[in-house]
Biotite code that builds the C-alpha atoms (Angstrom):
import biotite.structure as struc

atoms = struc.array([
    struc.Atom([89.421, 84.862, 93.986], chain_id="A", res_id=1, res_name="UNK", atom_name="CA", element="C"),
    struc.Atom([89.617, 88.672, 92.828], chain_id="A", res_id=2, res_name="UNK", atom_name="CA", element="C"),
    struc.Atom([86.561, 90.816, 91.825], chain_id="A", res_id=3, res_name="UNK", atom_name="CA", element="C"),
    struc.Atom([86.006, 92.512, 88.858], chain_id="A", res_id=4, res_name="UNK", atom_name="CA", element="C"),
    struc.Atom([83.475, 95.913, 89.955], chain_id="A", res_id=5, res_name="UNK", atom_name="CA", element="C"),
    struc.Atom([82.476, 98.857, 87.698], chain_id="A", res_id=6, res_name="UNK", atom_name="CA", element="C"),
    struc.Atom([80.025, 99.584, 84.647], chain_id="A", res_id=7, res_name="UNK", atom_name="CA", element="C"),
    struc.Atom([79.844, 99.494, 80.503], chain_id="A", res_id=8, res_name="UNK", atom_name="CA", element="C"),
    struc.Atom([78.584, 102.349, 79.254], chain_id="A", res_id=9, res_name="UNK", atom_name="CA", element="C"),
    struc.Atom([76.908, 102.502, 75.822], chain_id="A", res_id=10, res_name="UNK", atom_name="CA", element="C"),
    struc.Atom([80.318, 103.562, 74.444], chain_id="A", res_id=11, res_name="UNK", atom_name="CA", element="C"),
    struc.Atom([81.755, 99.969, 75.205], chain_id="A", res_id=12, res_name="UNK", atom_name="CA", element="C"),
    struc.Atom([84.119, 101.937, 77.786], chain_id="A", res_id=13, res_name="UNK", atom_name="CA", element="C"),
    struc.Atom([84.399, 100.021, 81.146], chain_id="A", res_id=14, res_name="UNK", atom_name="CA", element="C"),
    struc.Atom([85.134, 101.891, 83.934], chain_id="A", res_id=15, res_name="UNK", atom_name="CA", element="C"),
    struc.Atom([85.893, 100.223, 87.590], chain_id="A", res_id=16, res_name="UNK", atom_name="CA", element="C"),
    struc.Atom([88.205, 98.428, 89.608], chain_id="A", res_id=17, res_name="UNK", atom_name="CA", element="C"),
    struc.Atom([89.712, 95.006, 89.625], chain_id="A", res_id=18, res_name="UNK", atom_name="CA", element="C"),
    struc.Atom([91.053, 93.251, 92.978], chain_id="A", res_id=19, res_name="UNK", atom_name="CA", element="C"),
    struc.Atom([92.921, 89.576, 92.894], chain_id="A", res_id=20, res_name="UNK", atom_name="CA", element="C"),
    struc.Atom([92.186, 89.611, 96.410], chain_id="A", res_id=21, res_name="UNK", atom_name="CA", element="C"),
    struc.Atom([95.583, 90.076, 97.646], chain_id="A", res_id=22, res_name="UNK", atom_name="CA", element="C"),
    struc.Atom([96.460, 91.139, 100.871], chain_id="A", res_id=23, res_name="UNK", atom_name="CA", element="C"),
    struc.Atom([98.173, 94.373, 101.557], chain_id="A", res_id=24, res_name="UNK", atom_name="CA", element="C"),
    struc.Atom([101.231, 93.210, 103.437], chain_id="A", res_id=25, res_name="UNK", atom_name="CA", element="C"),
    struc.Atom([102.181, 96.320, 104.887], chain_id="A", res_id=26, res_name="UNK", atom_name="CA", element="C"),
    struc.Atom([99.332, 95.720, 107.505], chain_id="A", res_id=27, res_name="UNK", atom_name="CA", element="C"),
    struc.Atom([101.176, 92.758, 108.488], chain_id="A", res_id=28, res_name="UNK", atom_name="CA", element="C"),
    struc.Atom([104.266, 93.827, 110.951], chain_id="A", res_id=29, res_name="UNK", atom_name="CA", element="C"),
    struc.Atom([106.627, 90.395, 111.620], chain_id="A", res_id=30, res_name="UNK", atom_name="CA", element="C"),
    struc.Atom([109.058, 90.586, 114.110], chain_id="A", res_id=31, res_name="UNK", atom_name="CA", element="C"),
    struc.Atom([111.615, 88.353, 116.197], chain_id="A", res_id=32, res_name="UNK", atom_name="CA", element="C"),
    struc.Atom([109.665, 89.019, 119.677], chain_id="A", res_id=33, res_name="UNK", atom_name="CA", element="C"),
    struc.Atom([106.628, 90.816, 121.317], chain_id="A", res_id=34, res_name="UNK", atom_name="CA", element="C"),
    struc.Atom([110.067, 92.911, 122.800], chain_id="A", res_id=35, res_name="UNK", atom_name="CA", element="C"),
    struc.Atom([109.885, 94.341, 119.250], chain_id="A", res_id=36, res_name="UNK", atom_name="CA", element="C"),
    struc.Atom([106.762, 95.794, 118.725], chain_id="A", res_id=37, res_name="UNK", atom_name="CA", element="C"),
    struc.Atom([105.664, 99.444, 118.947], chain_id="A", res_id=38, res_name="UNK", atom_name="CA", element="C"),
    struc.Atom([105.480, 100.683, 122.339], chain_id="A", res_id=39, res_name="UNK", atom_name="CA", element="C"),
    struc.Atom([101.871, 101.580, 120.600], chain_id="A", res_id=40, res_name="UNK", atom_name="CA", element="C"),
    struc.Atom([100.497, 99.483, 118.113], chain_id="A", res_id=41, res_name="UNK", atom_name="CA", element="C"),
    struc.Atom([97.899, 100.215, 114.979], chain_id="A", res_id=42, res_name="UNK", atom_name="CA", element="C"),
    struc.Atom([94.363, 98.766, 115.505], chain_id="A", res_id=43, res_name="UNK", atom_name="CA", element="C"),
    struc.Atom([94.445, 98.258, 111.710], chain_id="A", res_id=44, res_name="UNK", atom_name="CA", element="C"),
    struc.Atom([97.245, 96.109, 111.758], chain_id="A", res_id=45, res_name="UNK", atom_name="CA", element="C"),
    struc.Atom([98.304, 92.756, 112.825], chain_id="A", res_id=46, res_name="UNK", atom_name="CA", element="C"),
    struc.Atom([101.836, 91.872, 114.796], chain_id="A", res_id=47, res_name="UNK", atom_name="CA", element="C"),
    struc.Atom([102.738, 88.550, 114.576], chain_id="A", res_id=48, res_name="UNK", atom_name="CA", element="C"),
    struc.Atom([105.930, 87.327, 116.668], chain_id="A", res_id=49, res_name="UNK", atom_name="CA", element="C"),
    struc.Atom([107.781, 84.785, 115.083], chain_id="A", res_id=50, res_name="UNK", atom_name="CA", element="C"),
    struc.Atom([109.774, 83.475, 117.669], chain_id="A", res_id=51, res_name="UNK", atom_name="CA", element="C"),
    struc.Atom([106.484, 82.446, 119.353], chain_id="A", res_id=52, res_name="UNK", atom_name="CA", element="C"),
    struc.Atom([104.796, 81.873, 115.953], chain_id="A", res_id=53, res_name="UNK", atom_name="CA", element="C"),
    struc.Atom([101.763, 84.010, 117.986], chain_id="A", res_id=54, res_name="UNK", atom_name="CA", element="C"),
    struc.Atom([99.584, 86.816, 116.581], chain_id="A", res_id=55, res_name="UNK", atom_name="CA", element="C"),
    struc.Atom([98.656, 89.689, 118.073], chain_id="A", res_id=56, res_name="UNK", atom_name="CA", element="C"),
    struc.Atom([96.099, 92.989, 117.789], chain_id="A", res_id=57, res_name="UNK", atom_name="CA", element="C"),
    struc.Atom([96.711, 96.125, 119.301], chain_id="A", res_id=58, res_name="UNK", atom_name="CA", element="C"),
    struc.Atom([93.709, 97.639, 121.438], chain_id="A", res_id=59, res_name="UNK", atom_name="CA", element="C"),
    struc.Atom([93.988, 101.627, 121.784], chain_id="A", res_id=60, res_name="UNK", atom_name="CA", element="C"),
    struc.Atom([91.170, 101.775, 124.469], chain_id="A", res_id=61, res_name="UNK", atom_name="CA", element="C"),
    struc.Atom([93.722, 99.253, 126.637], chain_id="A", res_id=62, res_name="UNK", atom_name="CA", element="C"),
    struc.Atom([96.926, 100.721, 125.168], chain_id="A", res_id=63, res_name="UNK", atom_name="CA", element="C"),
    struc.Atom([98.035, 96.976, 125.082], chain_id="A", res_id=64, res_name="UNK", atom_name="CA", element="C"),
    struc.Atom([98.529, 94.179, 122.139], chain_id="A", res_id=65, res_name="UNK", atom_name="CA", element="C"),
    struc.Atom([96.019, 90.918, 122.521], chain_id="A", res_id=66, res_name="UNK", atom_name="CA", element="C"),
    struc.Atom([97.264, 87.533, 121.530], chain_id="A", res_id=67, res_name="UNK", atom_name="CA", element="C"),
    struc.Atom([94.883, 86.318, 118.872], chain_id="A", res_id=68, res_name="UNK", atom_name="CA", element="C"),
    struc.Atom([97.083, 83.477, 117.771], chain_id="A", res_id=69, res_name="UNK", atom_name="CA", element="C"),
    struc.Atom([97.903, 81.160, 120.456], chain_id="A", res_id=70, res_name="UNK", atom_name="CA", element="C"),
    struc.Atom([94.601, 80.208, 122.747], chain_id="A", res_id=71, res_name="UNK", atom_name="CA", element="C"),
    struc.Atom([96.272, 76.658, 124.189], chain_id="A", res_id=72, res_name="UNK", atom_name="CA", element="C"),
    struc.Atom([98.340, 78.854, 126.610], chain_id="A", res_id=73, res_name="UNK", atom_name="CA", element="C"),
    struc.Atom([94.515, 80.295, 128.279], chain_id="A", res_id=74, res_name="UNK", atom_name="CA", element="C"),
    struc.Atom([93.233, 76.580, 128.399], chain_id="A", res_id=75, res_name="UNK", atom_name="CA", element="C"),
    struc.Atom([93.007, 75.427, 131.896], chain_id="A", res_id=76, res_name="UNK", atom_name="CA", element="C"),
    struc.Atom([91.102, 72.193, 131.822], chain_id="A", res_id=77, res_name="UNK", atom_name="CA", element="C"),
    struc.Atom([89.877, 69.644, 129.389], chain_id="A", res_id=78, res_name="UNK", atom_name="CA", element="C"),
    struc.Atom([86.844, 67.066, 129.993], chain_id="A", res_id=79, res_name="UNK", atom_name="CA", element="C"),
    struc.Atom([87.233, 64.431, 128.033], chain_id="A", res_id=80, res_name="UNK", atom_name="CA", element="C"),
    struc.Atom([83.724, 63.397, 128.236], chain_id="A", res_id=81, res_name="UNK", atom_name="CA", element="C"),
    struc.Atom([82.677, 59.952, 129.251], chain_id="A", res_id=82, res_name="UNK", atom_name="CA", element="C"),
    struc.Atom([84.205, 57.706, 127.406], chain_id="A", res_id=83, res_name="UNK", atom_name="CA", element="C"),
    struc.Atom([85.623, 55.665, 130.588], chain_id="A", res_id=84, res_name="UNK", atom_name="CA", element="C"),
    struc.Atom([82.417, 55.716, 132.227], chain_id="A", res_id=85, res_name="UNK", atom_name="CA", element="C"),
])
């Protein structure tokens, strides 16, 4: 849902901004494989690579792209619990 921002003056004028809360897509960079990103990335955007269906973020201080989309491949181990005793 958008957001209407701004004042009425005494004049009946309003003056302000209204956002439908869309999201600028040119911070959004799809391509066919991590092999296609920017050998340096934007911190203020997000890479997604469709092949793997995986997001990622760039991180200037590492010079390297983090995958923000895809945790199951870092899971090691699950405990279950104990449900069978």
């Amino acid at each position: 849902m958008g957001n209407l921002v701004g004042t009425l003056s005494g004049s009946s004028i309003l003056n302000g901004t209204i956002s439908a809360g869309v999201v600028d897509n040119t911070k959004i960079i799809q391509c066919s494989s991590i092999y296609e990103f920017p050998n340096r990335g934007d911190m203020g955007k997000i890479y997604i690579d469709t092949s793997e269906n995986a997001s990622y973020r760039w991180d200037e201080a590492a010079s390297k792209y983090y995958c923000v989309g895809r945790d199951y491949q870092e899971i090691d181990t699950i405990t279950g619990g104990t449900a069978n005793g």
